[in-house]
TIMIBA-100531 format. One record per residue (C-alpha): residue in three letters; x, y, z. Coordinates in steps of 0.1 Angstrom, whole numbers, padded with zeros to 4 digits, always signed. Example, Ala and Ser with C-alpha at 12.3 -4.5 7.8 and 13.67 -1.06 7.14 Angstrom:
! TIMIBA-100531
ala+0123-0045+0078;ser+0137-0011+0071;
END
This chain:
! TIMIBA-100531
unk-0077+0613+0610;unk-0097+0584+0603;unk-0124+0602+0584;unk-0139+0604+0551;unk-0138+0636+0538;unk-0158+0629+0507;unk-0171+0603+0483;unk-0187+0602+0446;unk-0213+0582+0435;unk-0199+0558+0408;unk-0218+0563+0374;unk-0240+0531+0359;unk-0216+0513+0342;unk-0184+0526+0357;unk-0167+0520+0382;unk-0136+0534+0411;unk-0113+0541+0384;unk-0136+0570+0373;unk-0149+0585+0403;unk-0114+0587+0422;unk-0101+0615+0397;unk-0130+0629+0407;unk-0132+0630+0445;unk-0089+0638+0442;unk-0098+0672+0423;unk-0124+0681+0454;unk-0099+0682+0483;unk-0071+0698+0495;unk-0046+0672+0493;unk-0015+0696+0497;unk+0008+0676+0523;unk-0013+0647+0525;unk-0008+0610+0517;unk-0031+0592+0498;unk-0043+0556+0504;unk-0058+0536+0474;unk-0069+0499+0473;unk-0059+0481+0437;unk-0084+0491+0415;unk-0071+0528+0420;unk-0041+0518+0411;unk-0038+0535+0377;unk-0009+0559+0363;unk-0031+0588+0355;unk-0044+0586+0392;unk-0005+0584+0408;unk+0003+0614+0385;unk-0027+0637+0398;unk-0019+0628+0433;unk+0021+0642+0429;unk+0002+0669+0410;unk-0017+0675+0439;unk+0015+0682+0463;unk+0006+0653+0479;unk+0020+0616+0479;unk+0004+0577+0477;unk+0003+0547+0491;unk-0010+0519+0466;unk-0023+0486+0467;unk-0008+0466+0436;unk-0028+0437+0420;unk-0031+0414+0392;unk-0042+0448+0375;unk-0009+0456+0373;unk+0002+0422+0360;unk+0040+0437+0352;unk+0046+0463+0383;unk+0028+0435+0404;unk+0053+0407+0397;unk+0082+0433+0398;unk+0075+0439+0434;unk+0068+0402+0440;unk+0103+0390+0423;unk+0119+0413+0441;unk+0107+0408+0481;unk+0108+0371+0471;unk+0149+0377+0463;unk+0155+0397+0493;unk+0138+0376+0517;unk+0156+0345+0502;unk+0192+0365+0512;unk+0180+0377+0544;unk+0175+0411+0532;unk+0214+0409+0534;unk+0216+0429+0499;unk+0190+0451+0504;unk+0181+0483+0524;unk+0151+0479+0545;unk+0129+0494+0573;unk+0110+0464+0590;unk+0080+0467+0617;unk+0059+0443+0632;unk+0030+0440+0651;unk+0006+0407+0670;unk-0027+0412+0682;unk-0051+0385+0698;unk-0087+0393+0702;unk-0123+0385+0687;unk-0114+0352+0685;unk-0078+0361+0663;unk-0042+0353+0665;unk-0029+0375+0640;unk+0010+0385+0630;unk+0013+0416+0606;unk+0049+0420+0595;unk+0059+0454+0573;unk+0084+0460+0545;unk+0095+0490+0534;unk+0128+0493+0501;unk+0134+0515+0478;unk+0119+0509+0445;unk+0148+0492+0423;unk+0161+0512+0393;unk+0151+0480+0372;unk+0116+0474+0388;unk+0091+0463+0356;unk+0071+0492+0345;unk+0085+0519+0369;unk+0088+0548+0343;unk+0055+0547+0340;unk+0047+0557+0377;unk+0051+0593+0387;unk+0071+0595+0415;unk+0078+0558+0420;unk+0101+0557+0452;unk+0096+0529+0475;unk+0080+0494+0470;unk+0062+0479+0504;unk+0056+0441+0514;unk+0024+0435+0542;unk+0027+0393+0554;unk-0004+0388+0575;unk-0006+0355+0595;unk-0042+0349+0611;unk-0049+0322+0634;unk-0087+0315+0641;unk-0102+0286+0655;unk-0069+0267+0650;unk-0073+0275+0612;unk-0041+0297+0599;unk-0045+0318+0569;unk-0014+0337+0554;unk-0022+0369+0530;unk+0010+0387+0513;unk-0001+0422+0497;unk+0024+0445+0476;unk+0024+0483+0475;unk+0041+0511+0456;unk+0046+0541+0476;unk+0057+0580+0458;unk+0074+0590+0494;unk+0099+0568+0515;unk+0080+0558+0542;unk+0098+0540+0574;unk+0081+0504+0579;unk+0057+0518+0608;unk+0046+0546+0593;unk+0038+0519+0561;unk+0019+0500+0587;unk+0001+0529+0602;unk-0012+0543+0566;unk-0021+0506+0553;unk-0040+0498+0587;unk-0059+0535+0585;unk-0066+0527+0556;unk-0081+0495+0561;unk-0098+0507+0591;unk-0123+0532+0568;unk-0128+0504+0544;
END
């Protein structure tokens, strides 16, 4: 709904990792699904959100050195083959304005069964792929972001969540 419904202040000498078990235990999340930039991606954190009746969309980082070059490997393979050998739900979207040319291209598989470090994430189901291509003043920059996800979203659904979530950052 493109609101925040809460937030905790982060201790001295803490950070994210602490205060999103926190803010999770406060709300209803019964139904719901859960956007969380890298830093939240922890295992403890997917497991109280599949506790919680609810499911999660994760940014994965160098925080996740194993998981993170899992997914990497893997869209790297299937893009190679045309996604010829894989399953996969595509969306794509181009905007122009403030000055931007910008491409967003979605990817949405199920997780493989031999993904790095996948028994160690509750729920793991589907692995997601975001290619950005920005144009600005006739500078392009490319950004590639990797995403573990505990429900099988389709590809625009994917995009919806990630933009959302972007959007209250």
């Amino acid at each position: 709904n493109r609101i925040s419904l809460g937030q905790v202040v982060v201790d001295d000498k803490s950070n994210e990792i602490t205060a999103i078990p926190k803010l999770l235990q406060m709300l209803e999340l019964s139904g719901c699904l859960v956007t969380i930039d890298a830093m939240g991606c922890q295992t403890d954190i997917a497991r109280d959100i599949v506790a919680a009746k609810a499911d999660y969309v994760l940014a994965v980082k160098g925080n996740q050195p194993t998981l993170h070059d899992g997914i990497k490997a893997f869209f790297l393979r299937a893009i190679a083959h045309g996604f010829g050998q894989v399953k996969v739900s595509r969306h794509e979207t181009h905007e122009r304005g403030h000055g931007r040319d910008e491409t967003r291209a979605y990817c949405v598989c199920e997780a493989p069964a031999n993904l790095p470090d996948r028994a160690r994430w509750t729920k793991l189901t589907a692995i997601g792929m975001t290619f950005n291509q920005t144009t600005r003043h006739g500078k392009q920059t490319v950004e590639v972001r990797y995403y573990i996800l505990s429900k099988k979203l389709t590809a625009r659904r994917f995009a919806e969540a990630v933009r959302r979530h972007w959007s209250i950052e």
